[in-house]
N, C-alpha and C positions, 0 to 999 in steps of 0.2 A: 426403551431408552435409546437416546442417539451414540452413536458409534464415537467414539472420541478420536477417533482418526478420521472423519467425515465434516472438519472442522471448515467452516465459512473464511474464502481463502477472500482479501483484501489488495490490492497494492498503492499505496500513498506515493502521490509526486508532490515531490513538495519540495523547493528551491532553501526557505526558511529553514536552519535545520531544529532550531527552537521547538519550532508548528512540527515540522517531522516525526520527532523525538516523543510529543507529546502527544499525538497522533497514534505512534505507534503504540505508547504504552499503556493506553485507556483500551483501544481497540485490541491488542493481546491479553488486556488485562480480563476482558468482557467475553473471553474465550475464542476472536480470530485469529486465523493464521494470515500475518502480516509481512509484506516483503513491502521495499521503499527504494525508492529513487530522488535523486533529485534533479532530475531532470528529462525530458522526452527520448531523449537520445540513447539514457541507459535504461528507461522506462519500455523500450520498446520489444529486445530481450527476452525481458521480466515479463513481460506479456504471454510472449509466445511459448514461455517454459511451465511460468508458474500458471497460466489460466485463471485468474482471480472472478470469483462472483461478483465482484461491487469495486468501483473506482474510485481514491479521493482524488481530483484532481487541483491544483492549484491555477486559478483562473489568469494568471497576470506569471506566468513565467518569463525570463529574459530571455530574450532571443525567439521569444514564438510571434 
């Protein structure tokens, strides 16, 4: 059995907070561990602390 502390680490950038919100909840719901940004700037951080397996990334951010 998988270790439930060995949980699939995610992080969402997502500017939308609607898409964020819903994003997060499905994706922690389905058992990952979820950190979120909404934008590059505080995304990048997050990156380097939290080491996430998989990116959602929001393709049309302001200012990129």
């Amino acid at each position: 059995m998988a270790d439930p502390t060995d949980r699939q680490r995610i992080l969402i950038v997502e500017d939308e907070e609607h898409l964020l919100e819903s994003l997060r909840y499905a994706l922690e719901k389905a058992g990952y561990e979820v950190a979120v940004a909404d934008s590059v700037e505080k995304a990048t951080p997050i990156l380097e602390s939290f080491l996430p397996h998989a990116l959602v990334l929001d393709g049309k951010l302001p200012g990129e």
